[in-house]
N, C-alpha and C positions, 0 to 999 in steps of 0.2 A: 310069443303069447303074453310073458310079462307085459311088454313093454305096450300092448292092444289093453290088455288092463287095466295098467296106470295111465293109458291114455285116456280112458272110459271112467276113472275116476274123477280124475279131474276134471273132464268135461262136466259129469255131475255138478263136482264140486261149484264148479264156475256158473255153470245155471242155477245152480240155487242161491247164490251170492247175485248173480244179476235180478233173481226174483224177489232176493229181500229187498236188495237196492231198489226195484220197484215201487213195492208197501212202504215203503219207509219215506220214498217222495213224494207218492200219493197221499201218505197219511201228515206229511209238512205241509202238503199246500190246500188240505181239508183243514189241518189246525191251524194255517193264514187265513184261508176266506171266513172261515167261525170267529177268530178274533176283532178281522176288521167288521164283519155285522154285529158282532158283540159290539163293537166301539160306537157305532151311526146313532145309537139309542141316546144313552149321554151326551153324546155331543149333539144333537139336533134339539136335545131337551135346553144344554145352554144356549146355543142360537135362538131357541123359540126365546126366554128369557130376554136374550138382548133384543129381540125385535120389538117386543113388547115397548122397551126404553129407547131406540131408536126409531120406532114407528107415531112416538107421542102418545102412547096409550096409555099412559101414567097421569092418575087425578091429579098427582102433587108432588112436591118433592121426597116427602116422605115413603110413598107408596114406590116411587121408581129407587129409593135408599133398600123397599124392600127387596124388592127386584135384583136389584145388586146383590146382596147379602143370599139371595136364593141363588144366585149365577157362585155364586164361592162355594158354599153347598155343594151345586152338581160339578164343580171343575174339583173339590177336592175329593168327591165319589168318584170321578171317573179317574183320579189318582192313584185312590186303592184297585178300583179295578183293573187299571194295567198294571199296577204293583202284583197282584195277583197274578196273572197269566205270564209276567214278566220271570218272578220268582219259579214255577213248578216248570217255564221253558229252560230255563239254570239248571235246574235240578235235572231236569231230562238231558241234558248236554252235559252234565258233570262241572257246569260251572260253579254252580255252591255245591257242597259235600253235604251228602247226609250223612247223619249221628247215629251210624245202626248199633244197637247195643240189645241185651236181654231182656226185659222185660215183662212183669206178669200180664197176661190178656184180660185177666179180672180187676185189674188196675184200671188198662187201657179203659174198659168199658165205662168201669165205677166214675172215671174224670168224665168223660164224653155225656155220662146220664144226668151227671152234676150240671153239665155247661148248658143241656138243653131243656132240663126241670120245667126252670121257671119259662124260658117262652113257650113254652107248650101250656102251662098253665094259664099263661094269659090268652092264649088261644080257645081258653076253656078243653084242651086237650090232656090227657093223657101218655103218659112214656112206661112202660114196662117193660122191666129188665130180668132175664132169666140167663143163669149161669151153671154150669157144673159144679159138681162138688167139690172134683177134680182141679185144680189151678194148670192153667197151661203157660210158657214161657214162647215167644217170640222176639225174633232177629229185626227188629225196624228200629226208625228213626220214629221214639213216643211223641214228641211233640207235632211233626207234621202229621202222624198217624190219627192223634186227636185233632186235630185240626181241621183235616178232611174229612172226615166220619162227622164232627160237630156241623161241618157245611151244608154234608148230604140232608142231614135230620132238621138243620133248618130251614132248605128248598123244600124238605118234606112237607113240614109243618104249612109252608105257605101254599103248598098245591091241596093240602086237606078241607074237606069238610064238616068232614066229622071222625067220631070214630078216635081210635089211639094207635100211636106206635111200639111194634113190641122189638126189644135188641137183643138176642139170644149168642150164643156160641157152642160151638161145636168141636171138639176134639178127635182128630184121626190119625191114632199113632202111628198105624201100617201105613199110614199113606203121606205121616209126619206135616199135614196141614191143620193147620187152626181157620176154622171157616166162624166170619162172624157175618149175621143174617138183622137184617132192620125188615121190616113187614111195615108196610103202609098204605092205609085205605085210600089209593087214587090210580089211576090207570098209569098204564107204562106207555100213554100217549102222550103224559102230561110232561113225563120225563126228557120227551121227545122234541118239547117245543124250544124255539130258537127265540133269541130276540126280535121284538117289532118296532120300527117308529112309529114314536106317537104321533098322532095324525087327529086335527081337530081343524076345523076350517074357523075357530074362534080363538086364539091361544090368550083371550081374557080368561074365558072359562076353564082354564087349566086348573085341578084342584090340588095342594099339597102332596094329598094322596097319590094321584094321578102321577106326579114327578119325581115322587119316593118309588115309587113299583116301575118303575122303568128305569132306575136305577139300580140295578139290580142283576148279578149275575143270570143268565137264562138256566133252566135245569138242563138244557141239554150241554149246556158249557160247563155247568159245574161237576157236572158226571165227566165230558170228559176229561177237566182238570186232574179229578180225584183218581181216574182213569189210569191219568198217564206218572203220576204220582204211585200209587200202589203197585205199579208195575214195577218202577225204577226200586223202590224196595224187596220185588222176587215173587211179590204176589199180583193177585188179579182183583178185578172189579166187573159183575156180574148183574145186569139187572133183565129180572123176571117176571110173565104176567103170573100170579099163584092163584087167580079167582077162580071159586068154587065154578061149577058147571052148576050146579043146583039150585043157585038162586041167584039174585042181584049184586051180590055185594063184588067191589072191585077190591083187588090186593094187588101190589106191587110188590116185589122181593127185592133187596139189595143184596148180593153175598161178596161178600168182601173174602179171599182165600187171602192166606200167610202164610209162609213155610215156618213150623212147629218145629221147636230146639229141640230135639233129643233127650230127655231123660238120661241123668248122670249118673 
């Protein structure tokens, strides 16, 4: 009977090791194909650029000198952004180390409100920050920590249209998590969306604007960056619809979970 036992465990065992091994390839080759549609934007945007200069569409020399200078632009944008996905694929493979160390959560937040202040105010936005009395201490790496928290509240800002973001925190001893909560007025559809190429049947009329905003991380990549980033530190990354039933307004929820140090 032992040995019908330990034969029964292991079989367990072995199916559930073959079922993470599942998620785990499923979820590599969803974070291949998101990178390589992540990449088609940038790069289709310099190609339109050199056509412009190889098609003679340039008044003059100067205007195709612009053209140039705008092609260096999107190739050193589309630098950072696979620097970006390059660096949190490291991190998720343990090829750079993270810095986990203690740190106050009223810190964390206080940097992250400072980093995002002022583009919100030029948004004509608002940022509100509500915190416990209490000080809580967490086990992360602070700089990537602010870093992706300052990413999400930037995607924020650009999906908003009005309205302000509120950053709160939460303390649960019994259950030793520090939960940090961002609220933001725009649907958890907007969260949702992928990158698109740009598509104009004129790429005269392309406007700065137009090639800076397609430059640009998608929110649904940046979530999962920050995603796969907060996990590798022990915690999670949560996004929720919170809109009232009672009226129009939309709310999106962020919660960010951390595992809470202990009290000494």
């Amino acid at each position: 009977m032992d040995d019908i036992e330990t034969l029964r465990k292991e079989l367990e065992a072995t199916k559930l090791a073959y079922e993470m091994t599942a998620q785990i390839n499923q979820f590599k080759t969803g974070y291949l194909a998101k990178t390589a549609h992540e990449l088609r934007s940038p790069l289709s945007s310099l190609m339109g650029l050199h056509q412009l200069i190889l098609g003679d569409l340039c008044e003059d020399p100067q205007e195709e000198r612009e053209f140039l200078q705008q092609g260096f632009e999107v190739a050193k944008k589309l630098v950072e952004i696979i620097d970006r996905i390059v660096t949190i694929s490291k991190i998720d493979y343990g090829t750079i180390p993270l810095n986990l160390e203690k740190v106050s959560l009223n810190h964390v937040l206080n940097e992250v409100y400072q980093l995002t202040e002022f583009q919100a105010k030029n948004y004509s936005f608002k940022i509100d920050i509500k915190q416990p009395d209490l000080d809580g201490y967490i086990q992360v790496d602070s700089t990537r920590l602010i870093h992706g928290l300052t990413n999400l509240i930037d995607t924020a800002i650009n999906l908003m249209s009005h309205g302000k973001i509120l950053i709160a925190s939460q303390l649960n001893e019994l259950e030793k998590i520090a939960k940090i909560i961002i609220d933001i007025p725009c649907s958890i559809q907007q969260w949702q969306q992928e990158q698109t190429e740009l598509e104009t049947p004129d790429l005269t009329f392309i406007s700065l604007q137009e090639w800076n905003h397609n430059l640009q991380l998608s929110p649904a990549m940046t979530l999962l960056l920050c995603k796969t980033l907060f996990n590798k530190m022990g915690g999670q990354l949560k996004i929720l619809d919170i809109s009232p039933s009672h009226d129009s307004e939309t709310l999106t929820r962020l919660e960010c979970l951390i595992p809470l140090v202990p009290l000494s």
